[in-house]
VOLUMKOL-810793 format. One line per field, with one value per residue: residue number from 1; x, y, z of N, C-alpha, C in turn. Coordinates in Angstrom, 3 decimals. Layout:
<pts>
k = c(NUM, ...)
n.px = c(X, ...)
n.py = c(Y, ...)
n.pz = c(Z, ...)
ca.px = c(X, ...)
ca.py = c(Y, ...)
ca.pz = c(Z, ...)
c.px = c(X, ...)
c.py = c(Y, ...)
c.pz = c(Z, ...)
</pts>
This chain:
<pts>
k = c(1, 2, 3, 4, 5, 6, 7, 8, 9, 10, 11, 12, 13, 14, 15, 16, 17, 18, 19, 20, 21, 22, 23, 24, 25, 26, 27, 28, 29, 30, 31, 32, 33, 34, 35, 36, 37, 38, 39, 40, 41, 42, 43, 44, 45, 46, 47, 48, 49, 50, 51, 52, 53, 54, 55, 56, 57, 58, 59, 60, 61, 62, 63, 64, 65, 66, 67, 68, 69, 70, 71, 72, 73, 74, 75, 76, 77, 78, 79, 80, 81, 82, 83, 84, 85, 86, 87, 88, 89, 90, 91, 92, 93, 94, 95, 96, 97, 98, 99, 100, 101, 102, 103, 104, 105, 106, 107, 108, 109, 110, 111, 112, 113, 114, 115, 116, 117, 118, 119, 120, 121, 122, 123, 124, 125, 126, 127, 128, 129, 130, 131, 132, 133, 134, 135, 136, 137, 138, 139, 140, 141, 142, 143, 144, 145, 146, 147, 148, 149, 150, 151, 152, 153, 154, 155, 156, 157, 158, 159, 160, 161, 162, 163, 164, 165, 166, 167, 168, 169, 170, 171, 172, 173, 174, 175, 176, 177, 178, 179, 180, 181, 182, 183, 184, 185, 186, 187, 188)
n.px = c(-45.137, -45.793, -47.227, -46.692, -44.032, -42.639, -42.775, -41.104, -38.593, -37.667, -37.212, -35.383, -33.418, -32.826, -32.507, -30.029, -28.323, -28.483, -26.459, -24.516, -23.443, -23.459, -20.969, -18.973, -18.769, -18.337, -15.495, -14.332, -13.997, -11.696, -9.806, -7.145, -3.759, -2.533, -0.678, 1.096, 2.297, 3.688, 5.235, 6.935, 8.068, 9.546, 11.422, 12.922, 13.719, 15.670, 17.409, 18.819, 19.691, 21.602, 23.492, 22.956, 22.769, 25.942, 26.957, 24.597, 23.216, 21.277, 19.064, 18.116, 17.520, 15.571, 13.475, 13.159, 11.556, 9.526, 8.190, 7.051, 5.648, 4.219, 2.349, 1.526, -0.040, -2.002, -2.754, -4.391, -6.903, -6.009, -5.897, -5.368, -3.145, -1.389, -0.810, 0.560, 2.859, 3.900, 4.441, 7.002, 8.305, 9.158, 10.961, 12.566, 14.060, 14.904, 16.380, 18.016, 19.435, 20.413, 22.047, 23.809, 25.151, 26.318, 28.457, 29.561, 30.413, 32.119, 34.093, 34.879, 36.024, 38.236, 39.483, 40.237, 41.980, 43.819, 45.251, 45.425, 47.179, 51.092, 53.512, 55.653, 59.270, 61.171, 63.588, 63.982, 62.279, 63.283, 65.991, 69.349, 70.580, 73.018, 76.604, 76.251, 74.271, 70.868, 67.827, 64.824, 61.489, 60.157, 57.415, 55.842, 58.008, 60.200, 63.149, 66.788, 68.259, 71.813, 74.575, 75.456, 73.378, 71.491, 68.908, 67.288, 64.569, 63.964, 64.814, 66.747, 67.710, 70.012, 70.383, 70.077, 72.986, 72.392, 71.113, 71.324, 72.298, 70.859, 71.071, 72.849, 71.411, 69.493, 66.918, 66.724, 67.554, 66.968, 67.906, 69.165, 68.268, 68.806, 70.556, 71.325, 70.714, 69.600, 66.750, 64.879, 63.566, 60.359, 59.351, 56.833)
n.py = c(13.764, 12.967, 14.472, 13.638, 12.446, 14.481, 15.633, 14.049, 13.784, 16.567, 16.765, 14.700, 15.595, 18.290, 17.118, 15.421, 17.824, 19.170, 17.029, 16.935, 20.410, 19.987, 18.304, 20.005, 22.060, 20.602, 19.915, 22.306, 22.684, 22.397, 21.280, 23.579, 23.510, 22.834, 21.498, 20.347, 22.824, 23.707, 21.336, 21.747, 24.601, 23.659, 22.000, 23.765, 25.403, 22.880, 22.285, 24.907, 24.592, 22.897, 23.685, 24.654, 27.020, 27.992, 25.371, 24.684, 26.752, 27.715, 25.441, 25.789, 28.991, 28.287, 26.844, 28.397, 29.981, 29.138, 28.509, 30.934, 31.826, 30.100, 30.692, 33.040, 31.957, 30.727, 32.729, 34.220, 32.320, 30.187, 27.210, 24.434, 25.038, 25.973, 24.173, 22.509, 24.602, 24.430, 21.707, 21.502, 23.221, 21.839, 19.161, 20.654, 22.342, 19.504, 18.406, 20.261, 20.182, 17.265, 17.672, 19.505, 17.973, 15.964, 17.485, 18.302, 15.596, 14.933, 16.656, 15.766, 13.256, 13.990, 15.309, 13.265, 11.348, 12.749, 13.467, 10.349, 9.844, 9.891, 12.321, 12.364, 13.077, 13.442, 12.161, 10.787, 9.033, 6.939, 4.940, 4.777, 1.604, 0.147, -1.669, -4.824, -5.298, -6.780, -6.113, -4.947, -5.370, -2.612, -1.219, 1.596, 1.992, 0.885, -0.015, -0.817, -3.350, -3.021, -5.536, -6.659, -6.650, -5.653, -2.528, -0.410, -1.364, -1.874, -4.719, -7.054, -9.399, -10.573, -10.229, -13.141, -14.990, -17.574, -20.159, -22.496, -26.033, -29.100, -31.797, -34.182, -37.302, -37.288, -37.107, -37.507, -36.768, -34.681, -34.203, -31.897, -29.749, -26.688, -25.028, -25.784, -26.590, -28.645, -30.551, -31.502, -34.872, -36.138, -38.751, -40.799)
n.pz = c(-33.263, -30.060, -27.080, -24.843, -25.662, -26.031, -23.806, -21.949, -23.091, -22.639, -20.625, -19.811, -21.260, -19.349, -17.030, -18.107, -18.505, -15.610, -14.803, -16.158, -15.460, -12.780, -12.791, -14.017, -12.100, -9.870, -11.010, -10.934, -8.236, -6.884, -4.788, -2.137, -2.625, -0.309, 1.291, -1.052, -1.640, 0.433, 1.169, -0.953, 0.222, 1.787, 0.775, -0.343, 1.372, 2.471, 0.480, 0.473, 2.931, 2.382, 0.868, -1.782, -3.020, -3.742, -4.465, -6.690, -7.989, -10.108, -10.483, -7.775, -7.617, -9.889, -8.141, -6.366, -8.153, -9.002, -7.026, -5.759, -7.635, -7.822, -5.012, -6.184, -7.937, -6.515, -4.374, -6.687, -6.962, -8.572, -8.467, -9.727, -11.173, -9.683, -7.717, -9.644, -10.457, -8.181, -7.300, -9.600, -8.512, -5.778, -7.196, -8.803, -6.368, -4.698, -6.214, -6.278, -4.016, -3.976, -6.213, -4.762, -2.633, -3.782, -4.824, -2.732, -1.432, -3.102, -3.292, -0.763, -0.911, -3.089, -0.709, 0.479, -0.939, -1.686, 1.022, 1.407, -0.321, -0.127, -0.651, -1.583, -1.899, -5.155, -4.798, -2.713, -3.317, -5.515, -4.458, -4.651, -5.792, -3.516, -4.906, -5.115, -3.045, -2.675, -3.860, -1.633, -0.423, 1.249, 3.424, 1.067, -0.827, -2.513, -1.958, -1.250, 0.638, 2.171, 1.692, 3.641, 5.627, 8.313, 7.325, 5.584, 6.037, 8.496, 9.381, 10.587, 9.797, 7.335, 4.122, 2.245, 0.703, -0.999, -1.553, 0.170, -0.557, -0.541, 1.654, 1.176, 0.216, 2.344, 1.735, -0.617, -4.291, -6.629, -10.197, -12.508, -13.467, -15.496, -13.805, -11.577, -9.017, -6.388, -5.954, -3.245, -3.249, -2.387, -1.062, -0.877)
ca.px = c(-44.749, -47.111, -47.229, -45.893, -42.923, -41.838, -42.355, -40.312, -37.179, -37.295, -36.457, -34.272, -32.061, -32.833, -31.465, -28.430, -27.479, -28.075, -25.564, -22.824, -23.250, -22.738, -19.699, -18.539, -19.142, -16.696, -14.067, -13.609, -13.793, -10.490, -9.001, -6.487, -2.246, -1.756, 0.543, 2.457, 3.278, 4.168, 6.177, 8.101, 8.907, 10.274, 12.484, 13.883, 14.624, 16.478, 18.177, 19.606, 20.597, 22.649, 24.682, 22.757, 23.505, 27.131, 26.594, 23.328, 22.427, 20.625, 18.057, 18.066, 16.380, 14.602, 12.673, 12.226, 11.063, 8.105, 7.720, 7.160, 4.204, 2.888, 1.890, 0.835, -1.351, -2.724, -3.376, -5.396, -7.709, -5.783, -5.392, -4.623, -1.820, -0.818, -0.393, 1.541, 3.957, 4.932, 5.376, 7.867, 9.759, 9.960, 12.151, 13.681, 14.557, 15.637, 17.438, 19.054, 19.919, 21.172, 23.823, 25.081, 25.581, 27.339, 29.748, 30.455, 31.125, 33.223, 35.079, 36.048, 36.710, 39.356, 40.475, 40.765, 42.706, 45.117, 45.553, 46.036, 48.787, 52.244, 54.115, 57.329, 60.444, 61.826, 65.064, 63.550, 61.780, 63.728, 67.090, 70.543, 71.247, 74.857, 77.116, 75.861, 73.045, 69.558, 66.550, 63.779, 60.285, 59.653, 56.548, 55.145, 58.744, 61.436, 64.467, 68.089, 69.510, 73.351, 74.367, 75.833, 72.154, 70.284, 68.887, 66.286, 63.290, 64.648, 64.733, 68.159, 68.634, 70.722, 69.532, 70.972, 73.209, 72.730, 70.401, 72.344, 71.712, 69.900, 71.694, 72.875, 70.703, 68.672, 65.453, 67.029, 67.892, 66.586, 69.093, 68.545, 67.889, 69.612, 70.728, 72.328, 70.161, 68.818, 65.551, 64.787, 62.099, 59.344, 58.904, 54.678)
ca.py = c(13.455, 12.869, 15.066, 12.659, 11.982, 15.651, 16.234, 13.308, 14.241, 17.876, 15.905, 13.657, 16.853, 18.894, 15.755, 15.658, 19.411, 19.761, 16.592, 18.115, 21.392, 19.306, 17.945, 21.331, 22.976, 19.616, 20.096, 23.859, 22.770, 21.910, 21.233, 24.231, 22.780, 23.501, 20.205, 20.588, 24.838, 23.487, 20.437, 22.614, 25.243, 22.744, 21.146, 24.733, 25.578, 21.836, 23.395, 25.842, 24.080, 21.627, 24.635, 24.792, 28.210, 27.624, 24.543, 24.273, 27.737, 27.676, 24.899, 26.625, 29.987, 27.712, 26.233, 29.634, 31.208, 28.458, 28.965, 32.316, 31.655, 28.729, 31.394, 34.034, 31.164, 30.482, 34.121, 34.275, 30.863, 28.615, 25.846, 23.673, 25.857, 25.952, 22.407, 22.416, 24.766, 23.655, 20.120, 21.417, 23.675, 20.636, 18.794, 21.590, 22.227, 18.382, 18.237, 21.620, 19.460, 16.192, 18.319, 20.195, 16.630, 15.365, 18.417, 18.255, 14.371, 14.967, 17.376, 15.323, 12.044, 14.128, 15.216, 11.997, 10.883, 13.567, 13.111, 9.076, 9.749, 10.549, 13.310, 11.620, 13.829, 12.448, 11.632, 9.176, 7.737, 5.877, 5.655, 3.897, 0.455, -0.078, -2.604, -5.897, -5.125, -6.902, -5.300, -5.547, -4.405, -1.987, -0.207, 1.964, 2.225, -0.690, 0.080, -1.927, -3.399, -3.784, -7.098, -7.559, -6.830, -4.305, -1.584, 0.718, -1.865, -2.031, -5.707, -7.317, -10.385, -10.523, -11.171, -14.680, -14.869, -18.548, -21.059, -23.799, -27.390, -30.187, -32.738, -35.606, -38.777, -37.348, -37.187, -38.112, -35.598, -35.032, -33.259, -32.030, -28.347, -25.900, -23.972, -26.771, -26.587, -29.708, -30.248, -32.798, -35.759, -36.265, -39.969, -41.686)
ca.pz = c(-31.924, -29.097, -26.059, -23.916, -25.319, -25.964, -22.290, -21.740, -23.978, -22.196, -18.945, -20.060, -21.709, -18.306, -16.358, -18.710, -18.338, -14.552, -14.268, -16.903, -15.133, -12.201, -12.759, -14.342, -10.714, -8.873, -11.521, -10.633, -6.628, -6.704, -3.143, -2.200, -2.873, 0.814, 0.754, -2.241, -1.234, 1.985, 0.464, -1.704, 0.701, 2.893, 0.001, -1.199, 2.756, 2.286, -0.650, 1.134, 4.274, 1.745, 0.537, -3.050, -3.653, -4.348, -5.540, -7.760, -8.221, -11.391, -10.074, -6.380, -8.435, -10.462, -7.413, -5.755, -8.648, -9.181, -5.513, -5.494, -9.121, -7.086, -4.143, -6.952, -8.487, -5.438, -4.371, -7.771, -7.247, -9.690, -7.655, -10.513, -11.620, -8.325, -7.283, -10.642, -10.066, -5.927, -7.596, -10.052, -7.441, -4.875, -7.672, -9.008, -5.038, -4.752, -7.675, -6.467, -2.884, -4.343, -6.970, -3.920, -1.676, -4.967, -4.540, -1.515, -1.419, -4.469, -2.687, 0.276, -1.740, -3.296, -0.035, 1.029, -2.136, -1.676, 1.984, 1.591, -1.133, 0.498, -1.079, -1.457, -2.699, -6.180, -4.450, -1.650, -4.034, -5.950, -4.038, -6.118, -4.999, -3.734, -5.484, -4.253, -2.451, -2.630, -3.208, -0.427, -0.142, 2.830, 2.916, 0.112, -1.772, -3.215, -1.453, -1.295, 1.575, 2.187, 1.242, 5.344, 7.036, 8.697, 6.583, 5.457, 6.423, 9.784, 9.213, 11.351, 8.708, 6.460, 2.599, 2.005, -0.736, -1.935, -0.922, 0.636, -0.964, 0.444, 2.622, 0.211, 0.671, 3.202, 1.343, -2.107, -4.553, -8.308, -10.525, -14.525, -13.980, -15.931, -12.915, -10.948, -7.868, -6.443, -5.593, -3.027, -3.688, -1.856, -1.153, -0.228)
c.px = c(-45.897, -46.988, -46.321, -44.535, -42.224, -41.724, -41.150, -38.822, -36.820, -36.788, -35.981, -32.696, -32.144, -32.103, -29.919, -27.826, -27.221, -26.666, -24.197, -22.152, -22.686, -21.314, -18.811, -17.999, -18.230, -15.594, -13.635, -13.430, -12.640, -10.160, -7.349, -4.972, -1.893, -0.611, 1.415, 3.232, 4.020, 5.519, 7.631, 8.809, 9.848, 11.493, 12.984, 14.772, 15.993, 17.646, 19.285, 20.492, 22.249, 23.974, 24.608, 23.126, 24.707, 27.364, 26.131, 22.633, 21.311, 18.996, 17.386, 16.852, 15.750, 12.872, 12.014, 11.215, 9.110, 7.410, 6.722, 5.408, 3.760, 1.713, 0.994, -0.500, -2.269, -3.383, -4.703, -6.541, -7.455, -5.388, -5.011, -2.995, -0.517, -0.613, 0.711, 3.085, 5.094, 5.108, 6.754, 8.949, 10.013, 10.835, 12.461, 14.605, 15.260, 16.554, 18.653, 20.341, 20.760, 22.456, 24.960, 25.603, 26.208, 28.631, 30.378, 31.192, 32.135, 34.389, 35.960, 36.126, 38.327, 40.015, 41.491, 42.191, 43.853, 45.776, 46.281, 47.331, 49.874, 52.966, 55.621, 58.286, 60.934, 63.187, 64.744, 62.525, 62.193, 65.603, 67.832, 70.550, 72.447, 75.153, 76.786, 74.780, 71.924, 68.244, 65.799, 62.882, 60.362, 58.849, 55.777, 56.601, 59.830, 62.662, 65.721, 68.158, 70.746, 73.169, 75.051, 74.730, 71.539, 70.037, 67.595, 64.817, 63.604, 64.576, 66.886, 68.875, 69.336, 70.710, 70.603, 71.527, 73.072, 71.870, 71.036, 71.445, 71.010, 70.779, 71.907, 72.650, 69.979, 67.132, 65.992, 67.000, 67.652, 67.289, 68.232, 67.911, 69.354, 70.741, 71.573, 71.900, 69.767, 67.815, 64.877, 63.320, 61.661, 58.699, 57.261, 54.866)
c.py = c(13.768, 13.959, 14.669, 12.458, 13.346, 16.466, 14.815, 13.645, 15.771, 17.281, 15.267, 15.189, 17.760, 18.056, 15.969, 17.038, 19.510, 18.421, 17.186, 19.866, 21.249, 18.899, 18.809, 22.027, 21.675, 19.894, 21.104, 23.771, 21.969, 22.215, 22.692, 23.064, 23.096, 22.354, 20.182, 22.185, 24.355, 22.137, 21.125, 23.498, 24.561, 22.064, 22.490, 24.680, 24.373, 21.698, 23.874, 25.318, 23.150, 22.843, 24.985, 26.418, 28.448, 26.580, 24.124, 25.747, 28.173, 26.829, 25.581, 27.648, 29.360, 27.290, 27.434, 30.469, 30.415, 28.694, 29.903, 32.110, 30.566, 30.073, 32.393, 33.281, 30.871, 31.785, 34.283, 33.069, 29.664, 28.183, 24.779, 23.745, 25.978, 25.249, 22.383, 22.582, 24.518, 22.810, 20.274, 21.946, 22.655, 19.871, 18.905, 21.824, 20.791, 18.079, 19.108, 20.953, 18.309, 16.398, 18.715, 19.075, 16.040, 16.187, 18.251, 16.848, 14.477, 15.475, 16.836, 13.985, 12.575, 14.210, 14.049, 11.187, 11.304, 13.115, 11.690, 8.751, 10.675, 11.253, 13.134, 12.729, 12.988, 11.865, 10.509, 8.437, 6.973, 5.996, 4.443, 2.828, 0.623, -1.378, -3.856, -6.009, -5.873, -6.142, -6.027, -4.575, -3.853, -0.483, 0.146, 2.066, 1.136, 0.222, -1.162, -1.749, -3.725, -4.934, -7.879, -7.588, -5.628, -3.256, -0.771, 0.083, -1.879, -3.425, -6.196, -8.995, -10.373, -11.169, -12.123, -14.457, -15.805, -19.253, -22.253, -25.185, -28.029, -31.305, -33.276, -36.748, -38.694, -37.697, -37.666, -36.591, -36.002, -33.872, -33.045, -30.989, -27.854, -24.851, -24.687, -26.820, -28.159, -30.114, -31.791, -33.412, -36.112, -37.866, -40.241, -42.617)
c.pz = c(-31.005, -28.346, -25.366, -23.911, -25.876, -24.621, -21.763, -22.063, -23.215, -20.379, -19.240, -20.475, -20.072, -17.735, -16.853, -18.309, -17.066, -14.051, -14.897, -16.320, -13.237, -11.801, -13.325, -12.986, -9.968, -9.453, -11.590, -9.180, -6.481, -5.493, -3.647, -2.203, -1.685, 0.990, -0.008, -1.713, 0.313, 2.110, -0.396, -0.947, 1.508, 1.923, -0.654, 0.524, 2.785, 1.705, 0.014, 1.926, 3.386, 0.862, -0.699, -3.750, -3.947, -5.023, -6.903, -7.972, -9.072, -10.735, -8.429, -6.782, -9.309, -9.666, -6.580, -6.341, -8.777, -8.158, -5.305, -6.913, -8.452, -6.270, -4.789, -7.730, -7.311, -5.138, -5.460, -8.188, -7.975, -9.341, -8.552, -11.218, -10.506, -7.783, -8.149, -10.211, -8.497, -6.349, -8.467, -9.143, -5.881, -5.735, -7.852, -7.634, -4.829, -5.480, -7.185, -4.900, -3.413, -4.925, -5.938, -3.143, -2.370, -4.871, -4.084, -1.329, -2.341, -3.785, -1.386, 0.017, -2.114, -2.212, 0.267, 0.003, -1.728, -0.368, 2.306, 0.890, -0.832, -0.471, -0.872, -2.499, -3.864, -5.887, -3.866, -2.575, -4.575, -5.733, -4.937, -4.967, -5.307, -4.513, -4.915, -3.466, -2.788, -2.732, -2.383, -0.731, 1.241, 2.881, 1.945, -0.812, -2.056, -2.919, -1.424, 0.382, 1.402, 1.876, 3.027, 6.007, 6.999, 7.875, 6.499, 5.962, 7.875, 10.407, 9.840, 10.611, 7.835, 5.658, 2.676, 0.395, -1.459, -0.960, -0.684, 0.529, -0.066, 0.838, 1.462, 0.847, 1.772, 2.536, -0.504, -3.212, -6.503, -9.104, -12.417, -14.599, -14.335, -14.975, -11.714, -9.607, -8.005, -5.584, -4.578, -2.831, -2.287, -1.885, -0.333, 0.326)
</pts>
C-alpha cells in the first residue's frame, strides 16, 4: 500500500466515526415529553371529573400510577421512557373516562326503562269481562266494555252488536259466504 491511500482510508474511517458518533449524540437529544405529561395529566383530571373512581377504578390507578413513573422518568433524563409512559396513562386515563360515561348512561337508560313502564297492580291488569260485553282497546291494557255503552275507555258509543246488511238492490248484492253476510258489488 502506497502512502496515499493509507492516509486516505484513515479519513474516510475518521469521517465515518465522527458522523456515527454524530448521530449517536441526536438520538440521545431527545426533545423533553412536555406534551404527552401534560396530555395525560389532563386526561386522568378528565377521569376523575367523569366519576372514574367508582366506576373504572382499576384503569383510573392504572393511569395515575404511569403518571406518577412518567414524572420519575422524566426527573431522571429518560425522555424516551417518559413520553412512553404519559402515552400509556392518557389511554389508560381515557379508557378509565369512557367506562365511567358507559355507567352512567347505563344507569339512566335503566332509569328511564323503569320509569316508562307503569307498575300496574295484577288485578287492573287483566280485569273479567261481564257476560256479553265486547272487548275494546283503551290505552296500555285490553279492557271490556258493557254491551249498552259507555265504559272504561271513556268512549260514549255503544259496541254494535251486528252489522246491519246492505240495502237490497241498491248497489247489488253478492251472496255465497259461509256466514250469510252480504257483501255489496262494486259496479265500473
Amino acid at each position: 500500500m502506497t502512502r496515499n491511500s493509507a492516509t486516505t482510508n484513515r479519513w474516510r474511517a475518521a469521517a465515518v466515526l465522527s458522523a456515527a458518533l454524530g448521530m449517536a449524540a441526536c438520538a440521545s437529544d431527545v426533545p423533553p415529553p412536555t406534551a404527552q405529561l401534560g396530555a395525560a395529566s389532563q386526561a386522568v383530571q378528565e377521569a376523575e371529573r367523569a366519576n372514574a373512581l367508582q366506576y373504572a377504578p382499576v384503569a383510573l390507578q392504572s393511569a395515575r400510577d404511569k403518571l406518577a413513573a412518567a414524572d420519575k422518568a422524566m426527573r431522571a433524563d429518560e425522555r424516551t421512557r417518559a413520553r412512553r409512559l404519559a402515552e400509556e396513562a392518557r389511554v389508560d386515563a381515557e379508557l378509565a373516562t369512557v367506562t365511567s360515561q358507559r355507567a352512567v348512561t347505563q344507569q339512566a337508560a335503566t332509569a328511564v326503562r323503569q320509569s316508562a313502564t307503569p307498575t300496574v297492580p295484577q288485578s287492573a291488569a287483566a280485569p273479567t269481562a261481564a257476560p256479553g260485553a265486547a272487548p275494546v282497546y283503551s290505552g296500555s291494557t285490553l279492557g271490556t266494555l258493557p254491551a249498552t255503552g259507555s265504559g272504561a275507555s271513556g268512549s260514549s258509543y255503544p259496541a254494535p252488536s251486528a252489522v246491519p246488511p246492505a240495502p237490497a238492490g241498491s248497489l247489488g248484492t253478492s251472496t255465497g259466504n259461509s256466514w250469510g253476510y252480504s257483501y255489496p258489488e262494486v259496479r265500473q
